[in-house]
C-alpha positions as a printed NumPy array, in Angstrom:
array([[124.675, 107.855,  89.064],
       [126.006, 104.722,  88.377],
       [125.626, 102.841,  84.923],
       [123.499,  99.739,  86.618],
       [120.562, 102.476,  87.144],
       [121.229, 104.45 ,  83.625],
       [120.879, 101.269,  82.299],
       [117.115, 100.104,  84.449],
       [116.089, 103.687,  83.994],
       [116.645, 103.338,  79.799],
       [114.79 ,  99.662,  80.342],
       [111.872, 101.333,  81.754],
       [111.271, 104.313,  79.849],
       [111.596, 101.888,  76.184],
       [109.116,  99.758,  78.135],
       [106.509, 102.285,  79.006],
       [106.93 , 105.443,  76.631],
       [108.963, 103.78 ,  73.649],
       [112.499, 104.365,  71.876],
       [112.133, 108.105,  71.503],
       [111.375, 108.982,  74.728],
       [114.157, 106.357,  76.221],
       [116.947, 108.009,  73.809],
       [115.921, 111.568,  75.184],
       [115.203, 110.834,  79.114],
       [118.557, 108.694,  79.031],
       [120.732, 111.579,  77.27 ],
       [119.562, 113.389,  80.267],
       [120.555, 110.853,  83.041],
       [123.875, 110.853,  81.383],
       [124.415, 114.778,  80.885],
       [122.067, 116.623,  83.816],
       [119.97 , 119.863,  82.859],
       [119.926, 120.8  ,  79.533],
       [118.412, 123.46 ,  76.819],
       [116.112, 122.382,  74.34 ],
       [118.27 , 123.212,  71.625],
       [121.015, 121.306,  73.22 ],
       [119.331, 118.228,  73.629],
       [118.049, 118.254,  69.686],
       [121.515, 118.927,  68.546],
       [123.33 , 115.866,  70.72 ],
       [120.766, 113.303,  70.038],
       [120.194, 113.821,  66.376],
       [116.278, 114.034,  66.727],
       [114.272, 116.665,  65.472],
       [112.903, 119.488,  67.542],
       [109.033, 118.448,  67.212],
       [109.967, 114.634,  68.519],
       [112.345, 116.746,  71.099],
       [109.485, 118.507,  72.401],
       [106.839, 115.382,  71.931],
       [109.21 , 113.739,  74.196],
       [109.641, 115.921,  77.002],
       [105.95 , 116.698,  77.331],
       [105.483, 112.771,  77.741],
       [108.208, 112.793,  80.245],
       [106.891, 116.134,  81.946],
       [103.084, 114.854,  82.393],
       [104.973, 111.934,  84.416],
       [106.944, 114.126,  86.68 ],
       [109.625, 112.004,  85.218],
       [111.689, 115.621,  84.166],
       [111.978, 118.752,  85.558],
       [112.345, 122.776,  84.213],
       [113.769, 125.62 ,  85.92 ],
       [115.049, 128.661,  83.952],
       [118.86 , 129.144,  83.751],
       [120.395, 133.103,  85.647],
       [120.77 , 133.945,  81.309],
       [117.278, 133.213,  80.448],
       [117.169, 129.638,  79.265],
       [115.106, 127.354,  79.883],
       [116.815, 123.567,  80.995],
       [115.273, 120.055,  81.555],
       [116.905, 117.852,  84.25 ],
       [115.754, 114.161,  84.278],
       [115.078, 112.36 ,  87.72 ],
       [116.521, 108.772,  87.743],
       [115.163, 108.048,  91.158],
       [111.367, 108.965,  90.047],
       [112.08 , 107.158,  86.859],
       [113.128, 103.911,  89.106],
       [109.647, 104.292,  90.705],
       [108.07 , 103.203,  87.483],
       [109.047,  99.363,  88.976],
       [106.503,  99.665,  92.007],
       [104.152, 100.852,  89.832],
       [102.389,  96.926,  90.43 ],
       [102.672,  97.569,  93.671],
       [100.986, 100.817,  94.178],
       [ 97.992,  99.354,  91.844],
       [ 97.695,  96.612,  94.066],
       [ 97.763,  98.572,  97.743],
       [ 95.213, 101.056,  96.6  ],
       [ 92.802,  97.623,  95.684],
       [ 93.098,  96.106,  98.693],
       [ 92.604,  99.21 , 100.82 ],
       [ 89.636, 100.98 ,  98.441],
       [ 88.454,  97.399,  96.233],
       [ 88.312,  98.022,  92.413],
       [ 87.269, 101.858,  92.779],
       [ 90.24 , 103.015,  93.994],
       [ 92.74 , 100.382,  92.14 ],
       [ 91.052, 101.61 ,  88.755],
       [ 91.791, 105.493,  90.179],
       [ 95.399, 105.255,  90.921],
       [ 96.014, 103.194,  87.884],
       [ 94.223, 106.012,  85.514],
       [ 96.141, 108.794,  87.696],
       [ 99.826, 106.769,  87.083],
       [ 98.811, 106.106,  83.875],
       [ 98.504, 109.596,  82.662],
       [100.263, 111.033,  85.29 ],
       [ 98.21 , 114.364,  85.607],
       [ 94.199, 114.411,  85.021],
       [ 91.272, 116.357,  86.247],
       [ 89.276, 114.715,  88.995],
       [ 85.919, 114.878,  86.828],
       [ 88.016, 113.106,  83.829],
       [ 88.817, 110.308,  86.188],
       [ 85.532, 110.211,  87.75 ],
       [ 84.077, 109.507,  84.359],
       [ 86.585, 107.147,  83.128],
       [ 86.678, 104.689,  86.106],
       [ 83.225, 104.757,  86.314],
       [ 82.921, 103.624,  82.738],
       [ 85.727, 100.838,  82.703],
       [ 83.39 ,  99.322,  86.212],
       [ 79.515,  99.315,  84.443],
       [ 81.639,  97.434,  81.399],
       [ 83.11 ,  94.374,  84.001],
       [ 79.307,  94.712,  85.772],
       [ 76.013,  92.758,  84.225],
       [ 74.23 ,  94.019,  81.817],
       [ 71.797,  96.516,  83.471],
       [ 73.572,  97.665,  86.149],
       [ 75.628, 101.067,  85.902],
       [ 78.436, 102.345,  88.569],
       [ 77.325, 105.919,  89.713],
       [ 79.677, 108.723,  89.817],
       [ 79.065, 109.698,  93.27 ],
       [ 80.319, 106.222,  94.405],
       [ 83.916, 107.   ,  92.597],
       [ 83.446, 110.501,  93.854],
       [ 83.172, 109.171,  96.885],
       [ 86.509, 106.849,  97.057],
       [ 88.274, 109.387,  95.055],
       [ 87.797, 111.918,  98.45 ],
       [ 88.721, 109.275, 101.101],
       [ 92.195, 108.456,  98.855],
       [ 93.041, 112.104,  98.805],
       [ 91.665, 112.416, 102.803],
       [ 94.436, 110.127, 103.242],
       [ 96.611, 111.552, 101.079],
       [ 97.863, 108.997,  98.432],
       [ 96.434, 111.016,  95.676],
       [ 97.219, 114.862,  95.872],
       [ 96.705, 118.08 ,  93.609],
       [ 99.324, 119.209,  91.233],
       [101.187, 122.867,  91.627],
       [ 99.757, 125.086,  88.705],
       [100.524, 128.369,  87.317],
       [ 99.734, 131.515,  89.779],
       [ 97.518, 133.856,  88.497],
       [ 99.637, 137.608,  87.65 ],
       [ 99.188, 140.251,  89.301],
       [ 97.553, 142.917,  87.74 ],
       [100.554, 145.417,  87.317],
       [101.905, 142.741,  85.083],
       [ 99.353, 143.485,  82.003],
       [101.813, 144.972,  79.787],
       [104.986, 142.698,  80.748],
       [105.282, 139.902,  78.867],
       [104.59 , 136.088,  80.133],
       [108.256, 134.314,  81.331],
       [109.686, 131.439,  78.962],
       [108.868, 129.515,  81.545],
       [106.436, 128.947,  84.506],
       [106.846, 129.034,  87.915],
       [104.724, 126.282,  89.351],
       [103.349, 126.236,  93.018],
       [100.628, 125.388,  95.323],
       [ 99.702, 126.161,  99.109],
       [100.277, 123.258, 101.133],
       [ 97.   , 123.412, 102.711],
       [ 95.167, 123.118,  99.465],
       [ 97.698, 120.243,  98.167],
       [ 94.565, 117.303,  99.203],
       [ 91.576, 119.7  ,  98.846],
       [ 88.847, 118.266,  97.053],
       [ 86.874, 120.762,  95.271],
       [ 83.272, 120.59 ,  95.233],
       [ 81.992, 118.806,  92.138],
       [ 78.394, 117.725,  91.456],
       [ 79.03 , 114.776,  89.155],
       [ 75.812, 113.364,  88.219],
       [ 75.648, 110.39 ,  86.373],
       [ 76.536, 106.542,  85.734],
       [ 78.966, 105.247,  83.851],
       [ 78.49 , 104.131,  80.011],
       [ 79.659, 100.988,  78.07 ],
       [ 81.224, 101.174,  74.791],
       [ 79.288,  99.693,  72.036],
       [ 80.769,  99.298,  68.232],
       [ 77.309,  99.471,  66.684],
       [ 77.107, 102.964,  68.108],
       [ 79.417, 104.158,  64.9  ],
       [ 77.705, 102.291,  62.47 ],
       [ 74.053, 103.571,  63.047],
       [ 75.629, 107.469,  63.767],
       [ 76.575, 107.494,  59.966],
       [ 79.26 , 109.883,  60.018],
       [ 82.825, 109.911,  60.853],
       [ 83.821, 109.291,  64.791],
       [ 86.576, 112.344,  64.849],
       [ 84.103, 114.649,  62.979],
       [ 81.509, 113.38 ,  65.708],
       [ 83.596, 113.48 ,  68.607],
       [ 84.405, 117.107,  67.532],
       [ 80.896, 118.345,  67.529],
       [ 79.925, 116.6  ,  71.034],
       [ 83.018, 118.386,  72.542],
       [ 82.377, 121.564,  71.365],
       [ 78.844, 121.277,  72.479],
       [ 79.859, 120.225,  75.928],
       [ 79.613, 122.8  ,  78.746],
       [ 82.767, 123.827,  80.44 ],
       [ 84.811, 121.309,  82.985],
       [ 83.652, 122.498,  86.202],
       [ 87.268, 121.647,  87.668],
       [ 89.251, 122.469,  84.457],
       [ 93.156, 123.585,  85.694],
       [ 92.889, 121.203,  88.762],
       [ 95.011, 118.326,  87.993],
       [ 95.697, 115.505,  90.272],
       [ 98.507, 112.698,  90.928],
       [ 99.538, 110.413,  93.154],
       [101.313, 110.377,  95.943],
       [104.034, 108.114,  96.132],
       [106.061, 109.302,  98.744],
       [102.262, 108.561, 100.976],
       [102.747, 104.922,  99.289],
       [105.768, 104.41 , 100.052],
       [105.237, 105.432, 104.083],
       [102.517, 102.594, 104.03 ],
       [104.724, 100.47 , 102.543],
       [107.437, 101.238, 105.372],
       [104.813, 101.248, 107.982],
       [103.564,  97.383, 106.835],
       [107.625,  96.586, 106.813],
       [107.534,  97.677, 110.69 ],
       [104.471,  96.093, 111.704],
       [105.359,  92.372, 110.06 ],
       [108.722,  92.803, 111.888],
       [107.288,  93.623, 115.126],
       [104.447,  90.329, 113.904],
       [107.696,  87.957, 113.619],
       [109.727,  89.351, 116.769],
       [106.518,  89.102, 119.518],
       [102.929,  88.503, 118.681],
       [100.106,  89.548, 116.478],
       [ 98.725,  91.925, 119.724],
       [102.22 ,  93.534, 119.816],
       [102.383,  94.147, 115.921],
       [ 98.551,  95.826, 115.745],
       [ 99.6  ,  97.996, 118.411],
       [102.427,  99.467, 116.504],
       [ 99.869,  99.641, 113.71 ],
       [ 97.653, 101.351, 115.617],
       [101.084, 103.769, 116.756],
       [101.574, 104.147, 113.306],
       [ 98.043, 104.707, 111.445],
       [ 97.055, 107.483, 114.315],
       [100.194, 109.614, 112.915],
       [100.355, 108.772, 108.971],
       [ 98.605, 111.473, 108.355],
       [100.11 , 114.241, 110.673],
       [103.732, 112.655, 110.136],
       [105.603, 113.856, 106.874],
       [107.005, 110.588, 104.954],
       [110.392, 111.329, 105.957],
       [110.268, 112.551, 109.563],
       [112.327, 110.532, 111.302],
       [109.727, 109.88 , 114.357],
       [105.678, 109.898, 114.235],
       [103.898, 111.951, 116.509],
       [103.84 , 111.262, 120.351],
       [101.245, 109.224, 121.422],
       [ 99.897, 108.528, 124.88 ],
       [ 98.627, 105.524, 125.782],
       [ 95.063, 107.045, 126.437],
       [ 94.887, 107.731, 123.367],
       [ 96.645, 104.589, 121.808],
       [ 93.813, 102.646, 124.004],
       [ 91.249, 104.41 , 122.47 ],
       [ 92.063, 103.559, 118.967],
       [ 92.42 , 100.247, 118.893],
       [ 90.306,  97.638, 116.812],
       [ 87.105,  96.7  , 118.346],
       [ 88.65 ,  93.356, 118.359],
       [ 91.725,  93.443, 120.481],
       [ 89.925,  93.688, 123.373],
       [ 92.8  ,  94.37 , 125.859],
       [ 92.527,  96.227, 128.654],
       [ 94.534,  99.266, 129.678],
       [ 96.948,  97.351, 131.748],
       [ 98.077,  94.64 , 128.844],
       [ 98.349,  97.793, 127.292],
       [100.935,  99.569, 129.338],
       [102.485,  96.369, 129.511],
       [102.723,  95.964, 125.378],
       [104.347,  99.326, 125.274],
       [106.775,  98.52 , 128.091],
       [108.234,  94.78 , 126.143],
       [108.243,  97.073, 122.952],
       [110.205,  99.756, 124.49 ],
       [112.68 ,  97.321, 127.086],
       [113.125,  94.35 , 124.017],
       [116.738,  94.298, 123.319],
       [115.85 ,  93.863, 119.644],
       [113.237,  96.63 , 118.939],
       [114.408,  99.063, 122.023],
       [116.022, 101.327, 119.243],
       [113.019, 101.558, 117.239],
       [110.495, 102.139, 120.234],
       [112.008, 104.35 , 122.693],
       [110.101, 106.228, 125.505],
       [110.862, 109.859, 125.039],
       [109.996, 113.108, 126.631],
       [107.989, 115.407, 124.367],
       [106.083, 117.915, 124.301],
       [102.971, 119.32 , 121.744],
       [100.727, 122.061, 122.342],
       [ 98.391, 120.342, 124.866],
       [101.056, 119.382, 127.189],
       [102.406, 122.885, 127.101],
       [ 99.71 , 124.37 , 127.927],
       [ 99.128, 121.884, 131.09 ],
       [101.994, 122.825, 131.982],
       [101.693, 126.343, 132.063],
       [ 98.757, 126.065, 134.146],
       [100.401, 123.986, 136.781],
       [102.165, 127.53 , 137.994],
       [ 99.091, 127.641, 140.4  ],
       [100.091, 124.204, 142.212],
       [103.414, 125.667, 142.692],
       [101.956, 128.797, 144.083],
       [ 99.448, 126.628, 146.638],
       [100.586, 123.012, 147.255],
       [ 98.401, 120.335, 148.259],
       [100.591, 119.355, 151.575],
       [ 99.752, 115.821, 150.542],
       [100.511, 115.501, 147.077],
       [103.64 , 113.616, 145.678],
       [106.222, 115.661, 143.708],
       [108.592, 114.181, 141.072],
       [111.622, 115.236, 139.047],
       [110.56 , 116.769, 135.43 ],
       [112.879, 117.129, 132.611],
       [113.375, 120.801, 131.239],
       [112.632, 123.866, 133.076],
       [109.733, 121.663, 135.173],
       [112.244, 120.728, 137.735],
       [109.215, 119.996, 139.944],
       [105.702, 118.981, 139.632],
       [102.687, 117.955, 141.439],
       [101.843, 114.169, 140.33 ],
       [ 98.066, 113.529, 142.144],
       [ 94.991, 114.288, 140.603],
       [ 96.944, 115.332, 137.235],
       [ 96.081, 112.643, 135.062],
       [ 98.29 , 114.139, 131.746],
       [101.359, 113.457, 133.61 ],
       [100.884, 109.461, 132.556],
       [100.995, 111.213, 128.808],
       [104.288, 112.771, 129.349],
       [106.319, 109.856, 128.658],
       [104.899, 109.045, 125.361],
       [105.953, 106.184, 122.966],
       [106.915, 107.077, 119.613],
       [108.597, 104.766, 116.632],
       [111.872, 105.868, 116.025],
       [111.465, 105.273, 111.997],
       [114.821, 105.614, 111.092],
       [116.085, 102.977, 113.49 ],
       [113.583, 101.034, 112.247],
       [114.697, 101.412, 108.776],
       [117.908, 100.516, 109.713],
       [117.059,  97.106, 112.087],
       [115.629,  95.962, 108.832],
       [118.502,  96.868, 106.496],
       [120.459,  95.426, 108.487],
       [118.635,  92.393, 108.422],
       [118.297,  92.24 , 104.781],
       [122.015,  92.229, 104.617],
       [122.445,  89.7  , 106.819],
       [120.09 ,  87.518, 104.89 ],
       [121.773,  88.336, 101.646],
       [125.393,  87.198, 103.605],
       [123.645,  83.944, 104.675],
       [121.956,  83.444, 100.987],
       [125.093,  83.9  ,  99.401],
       [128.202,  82.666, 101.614],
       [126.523,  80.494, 104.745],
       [125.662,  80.655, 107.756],
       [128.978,  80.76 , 109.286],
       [129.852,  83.983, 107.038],
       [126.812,  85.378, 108.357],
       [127.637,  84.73 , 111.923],
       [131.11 ,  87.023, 111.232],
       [128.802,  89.442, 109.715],
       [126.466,  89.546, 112.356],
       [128.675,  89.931, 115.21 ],
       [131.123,  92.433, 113.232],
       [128.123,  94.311, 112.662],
       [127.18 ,  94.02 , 116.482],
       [130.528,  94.899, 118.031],
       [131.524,  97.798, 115.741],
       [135.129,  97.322, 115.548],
       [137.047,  93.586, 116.23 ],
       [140.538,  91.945, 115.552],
       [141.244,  88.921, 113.559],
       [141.764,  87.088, 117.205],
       [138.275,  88.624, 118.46 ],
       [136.572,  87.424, 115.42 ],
       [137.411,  83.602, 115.675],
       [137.238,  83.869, 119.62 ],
       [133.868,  85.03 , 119.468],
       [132.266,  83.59 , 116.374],
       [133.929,  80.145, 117.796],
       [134.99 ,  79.343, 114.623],
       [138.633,  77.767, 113.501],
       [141.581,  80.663, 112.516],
       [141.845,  79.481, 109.345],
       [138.226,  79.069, 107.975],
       [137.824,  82.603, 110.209],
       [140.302,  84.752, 108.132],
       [139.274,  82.976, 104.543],
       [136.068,  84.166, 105.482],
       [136.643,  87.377, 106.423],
       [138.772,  88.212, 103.769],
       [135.899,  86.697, 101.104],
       [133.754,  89.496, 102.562],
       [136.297,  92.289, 102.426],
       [137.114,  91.427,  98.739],
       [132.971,  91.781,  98.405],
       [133.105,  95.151, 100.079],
       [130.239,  93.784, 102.772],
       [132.89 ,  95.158, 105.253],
       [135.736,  96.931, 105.409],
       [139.499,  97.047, 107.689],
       [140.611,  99.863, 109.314],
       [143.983, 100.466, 110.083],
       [144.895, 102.371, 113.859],
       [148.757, 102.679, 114.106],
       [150.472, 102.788, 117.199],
       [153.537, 104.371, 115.695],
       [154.174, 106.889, 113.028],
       [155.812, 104.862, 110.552],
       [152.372, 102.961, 110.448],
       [154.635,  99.641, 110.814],
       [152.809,  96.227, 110.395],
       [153.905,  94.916, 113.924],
       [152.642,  98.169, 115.891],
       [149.262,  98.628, 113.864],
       [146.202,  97.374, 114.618],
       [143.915,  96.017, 112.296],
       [139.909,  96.166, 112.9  ],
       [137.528,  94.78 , 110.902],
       [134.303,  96.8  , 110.553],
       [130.803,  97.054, 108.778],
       [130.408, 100.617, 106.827],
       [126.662,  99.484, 106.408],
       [125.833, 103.003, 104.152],
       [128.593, 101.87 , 101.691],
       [127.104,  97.831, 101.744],
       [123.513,  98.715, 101.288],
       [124.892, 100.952,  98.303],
       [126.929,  98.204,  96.822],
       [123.61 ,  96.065,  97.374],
       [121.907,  98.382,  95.451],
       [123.855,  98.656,  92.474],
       [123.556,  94.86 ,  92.302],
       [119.836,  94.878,  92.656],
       [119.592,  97.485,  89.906],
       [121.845,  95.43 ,  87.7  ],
       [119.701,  92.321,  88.574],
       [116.266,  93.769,  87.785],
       [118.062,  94.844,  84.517],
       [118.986,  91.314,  83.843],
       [115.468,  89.884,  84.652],
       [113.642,  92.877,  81.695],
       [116.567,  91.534,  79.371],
       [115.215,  88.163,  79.715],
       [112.005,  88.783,  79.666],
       [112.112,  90.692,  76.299],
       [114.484,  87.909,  75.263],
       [111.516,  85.39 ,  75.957],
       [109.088,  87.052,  74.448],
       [111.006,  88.464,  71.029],
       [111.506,  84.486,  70.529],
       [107.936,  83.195,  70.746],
       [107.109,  86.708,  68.791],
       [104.971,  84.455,  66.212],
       [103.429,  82.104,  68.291],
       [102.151,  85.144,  70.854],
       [100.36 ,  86.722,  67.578],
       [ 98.735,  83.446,  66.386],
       [ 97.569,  82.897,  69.872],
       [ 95.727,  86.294,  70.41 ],
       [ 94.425,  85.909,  66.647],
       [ 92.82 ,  82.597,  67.44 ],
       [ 91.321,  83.994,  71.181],
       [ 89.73 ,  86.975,  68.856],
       [ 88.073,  84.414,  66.582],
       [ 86.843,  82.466,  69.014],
       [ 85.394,  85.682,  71.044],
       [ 83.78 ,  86.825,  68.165],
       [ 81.91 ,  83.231,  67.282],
       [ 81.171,  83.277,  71.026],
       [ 79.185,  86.69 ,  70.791],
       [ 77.314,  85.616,  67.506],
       [ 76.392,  82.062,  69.02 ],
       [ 78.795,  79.793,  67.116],
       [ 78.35 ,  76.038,  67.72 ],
       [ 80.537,  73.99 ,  69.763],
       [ 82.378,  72.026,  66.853],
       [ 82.945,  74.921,  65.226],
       [ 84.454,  76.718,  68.532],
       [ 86.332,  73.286,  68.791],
       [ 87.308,  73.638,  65.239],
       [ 88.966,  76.819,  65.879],
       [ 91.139,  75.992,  69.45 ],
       [ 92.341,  72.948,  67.113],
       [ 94.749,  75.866,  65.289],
       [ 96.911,  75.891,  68.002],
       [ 98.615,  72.648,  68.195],
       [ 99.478,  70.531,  71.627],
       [103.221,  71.351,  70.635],
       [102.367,  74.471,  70.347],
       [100.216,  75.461,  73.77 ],
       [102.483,  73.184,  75.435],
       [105.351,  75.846,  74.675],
       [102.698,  78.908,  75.122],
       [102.302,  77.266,  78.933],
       [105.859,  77.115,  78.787],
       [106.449,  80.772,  78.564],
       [103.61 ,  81.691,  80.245],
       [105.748,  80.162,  83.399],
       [108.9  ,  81.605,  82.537],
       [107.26 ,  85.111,  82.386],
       [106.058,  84.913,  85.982],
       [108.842,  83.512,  87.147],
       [110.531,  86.912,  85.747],
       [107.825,  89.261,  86.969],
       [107.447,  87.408,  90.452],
       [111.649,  87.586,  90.89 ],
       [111.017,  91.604,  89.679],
       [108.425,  92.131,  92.293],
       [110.993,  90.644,  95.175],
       [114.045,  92.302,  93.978],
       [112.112,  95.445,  94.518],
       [111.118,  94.931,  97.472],
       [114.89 ,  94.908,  98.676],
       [115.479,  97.804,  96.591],
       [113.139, 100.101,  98.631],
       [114.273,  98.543, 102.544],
       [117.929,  99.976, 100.799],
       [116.88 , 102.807,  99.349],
       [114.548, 104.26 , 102.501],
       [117.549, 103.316, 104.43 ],
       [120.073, 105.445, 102.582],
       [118.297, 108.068, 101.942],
       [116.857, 108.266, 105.618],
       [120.507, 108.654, 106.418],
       [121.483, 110.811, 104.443],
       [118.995, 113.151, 105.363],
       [119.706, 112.139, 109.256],
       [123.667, 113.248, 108.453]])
């Protein structure tokens, strides 16, 4: 863990949850799993803030329990899930544009309170629509229902693991310090069956006035009258490891968009939406796919026939620069195997006509006419770690060109390419003068972008009889990458807060003077007065407002890209890692 992410991670948790929460969830970045009583002794805060604390941090999956072989029960914090708070923009924004406002308002409500109840979110998104809709017209809970089941059909919202019910021998034993959380994996996106009748409500400030009593007295009563939740214990959150494979998946196709054509790139989508679902988020490869049925799911709107089809697949699988990615590979499912298996009758009784072939595996020969799965055999599949890699490795090219030229890039580029070169081989091949050649190649070694390993021809490791290589270690780059976009997202809060800590006074008087003026709107104020009003903020000052208005964006929009390079890194690294 290195200090650049303890550092983001305490940004983001003072951000979103406040200073308590930040001083506890950092302590625990810096020290790993802790007791309770540990945890209120080091940081000086009192065991009911302790515990207020780690429930916040708990409902956001943000920290972890497990009970310790002597009975105690320690909390381990999870930078990485913490870092996720960042994308948090992001997710908002893909649910929107693939389920409109219904399913942007769900995932926002779901990584807003990290756990609720699918009837709780029903309600509440159906309540913050009919307030944005005219007057006299209500969103239904069936239609949220509704887009609530195809987002966990497709698995970017799942249910939470929950407490197993004891066994019945276990009467008289008394309940664990801790739970032990779980769920079947086949019940993980299971909807249950609610019948959520209803519309949603708008809230109305006159409604206290004319009740006459207390609201928390009132609220009391109308809970306490309500029936039971029909799916009370069934808590839901979302997925982000599903959000994160669409977000890899879009990274593949807009490379593929950029390297051929838009036909090439929908394919590929096509590839890749027909396995999301079947594929876990970090398999390295989808499922095979034959091009039957890759024909057969494409748009209505590509109309290409099964040929340009086949011949798609074949520039994806032969181009130089995706070959890696896209390979043609021999596998084999259920459906195959079976086909197979019932070929043992062909090799009983021959057709004296029919054309045999050479079969990897145990099928060392098959009949080929009349068996129209044999075309299915060789079946493209993405290679998605390559893929993750071919765009790493373009991201760190582009950071080499952004940074030290394009001439530093072209070392980097064909270092990266060749594996392992000499001085000599570098200025031979790159074509570029010995002496700009080694200043540049030792500006990149002193960055750590790549590295020189030494091969000695003797034992003494002399200077004469060694040969020096130059090489890329891209795992170690894209970590040293990292760190710096950590550190830079850091930066970029820091500033913001900066910005907005010195215009502190003018930010107030502004939202004062927009609640005025909304409340002379609703009672029909005239227009000098309204004009009377916006005159409190002078051009000085709303020329600053616009000012920071700019800056902030500027911040949030650089935030937004940085991140983006953060998760091609990250998916890359950790891809490999789990490849090694």
């Amino acid at each position: 863990m290195t200090q650049a992410e303890i550092k983001l991670c305490s940004l983001l948790l003072q951000e979103h949850f406040g200073e308590i929460v930040d001083k506890i969830g950092t302590h625990l970045i810096r020290t790993g799993s802790q007791p309770l009583r540990a945890v209120v002794h080091d940081t000086g805060t009192s065991l009911d803030q302790v515990k207020k604390a780690l429930c916040v941090l708990i409902q956001h999956n943000l920290v972890t329990y497990q009970m310790h072989k002597r009975g105690i029960v320690e909390y381990e914090a999870h930078c990485s899930r913490i870092l996720r708070i960042l994308r948090y923009p992001r997710y908002i924004y893909t649910a929107k544009t693939l389920y409109s406002d219904t399913g942007e308002l769900i995932v926002e409500e779901l990584l807003l309170n990290g756990k609720m109840t699918m009837s709780a979110v029903v309600k509440k998104v159906a309540d913050r629509l009919t307030e944005t809709m005219e007057d006299g017209k209500t969103m239904d809970y069936s239609e949220v229902s509704s887009t609530f089941c195809r987002l966990a059909d497709t698995h970017f919202v799942q249910r939470c693991p929950l407490v197993p019910d004891p066994p019945e021998s276990a009467d008289a034993q008394p309940p664990p310090p801790a739970p032990t959380l779980s769920i079947n994996e086949k019940d993980m996106y299971l909807v249950p069956k609610l019948n959520l009748i209803g519309k949603g409500k708008r809230r109305r400030s006159s409604d206290d006035d004319a009740a006459g009593e207390p609201r928390p007295k009132r609220a009391k009563q109308t809970a306490e009258s309500k029936e039971p939740i029909p799916d009370d214990g069934i808590y839901w959150q979302a997925n982000l490891d599903r959000f994160h494979q669409h977000f890899r998946d879009q990274s593949i196709v807009s490379a593929v968009a950029n390297r051929m054509d838009q036909t090439s790139s929908e394919i590929v989508r096509t590839m890749l939406r027909m396995s999301e679902i079947t594929t876990s988020s970090c398999a390295p490869f989808t499922q095979p796919l034959s091009s039957n049925e890759i024909f057969r799911s494409l748009p209505v709107g590509y109309n290409i026939s099964k040929q340009v089809l086949d011949q798609y697949l074949t520039l994806l699988a032969d181009d130089p620069a995706l070959k890696s990615s896209f390979p043609w590979s021999w596998k084999w499912n259920e459906r195959w195997l079976a086909s197979a298996l019932l070929l043992k009758q062909y090799d009983t009784h021959p057709h004296p006509h029919t054309a045999r072939t050479r079969l990897p595996g145990s099928l060392t020969s098959r009949p080929t006419q009349g068996l129209s799965w044999l075309s299915d055999l060789n079946a493209p599949h993405p290679d998605l770690h390559k893929a993750l890699a071919s765009l790493a490795m373009a991201t760190l090219e582009s950071i080499v060109q952004e940074r030290f030229g394009s001439r530093c890039a072209r070392i980097f580029r064909l270092v990266l390419r060749k594996k392992h070169l000499e001085q000599k081989q570098v200025e031979d091949f790159a074509m570029i003068p010995a002496k700009e050649a080694k200043d540049m190649l030792y500006k990149l070694l002193s960055e750590n972008l790549i590295s020189l390993q030494e091969i000695p021809k003797t034992p003494d490791h002399a200077p004469s009889r060694t040969f020096y290589l130059y090489t890329v270690n891209s795992l170690s780059a894209a970590r040293m990458l990292l760190r710096r976009c950590y550190k830079s997202i850091a930066n970029l809060i820091e500033r913001r807060q900066f910005e907005t800590k010195e215009n502190k006074r003018l930010l107030e008087k502004s939202q004062r003077v927009e609640a005025i003026l909304a409340s002379m709107q609703a009672t029909g104020a005239e227009e000098a007065q309204l004009q009377e009003i916006e005159e409190m903020i002078t051009a000085p000052e709303r020329q600053q407002l616009e000012s920071l208005k700019r800056n902030v964006n500027k911040l949030d929009a650089s935030e937004i890209q940085v991140d983006e390079t953060i998760f091609v890194l990250e998916s890359y690294t950790e891809s490999t890692m789990k490849r090694a």
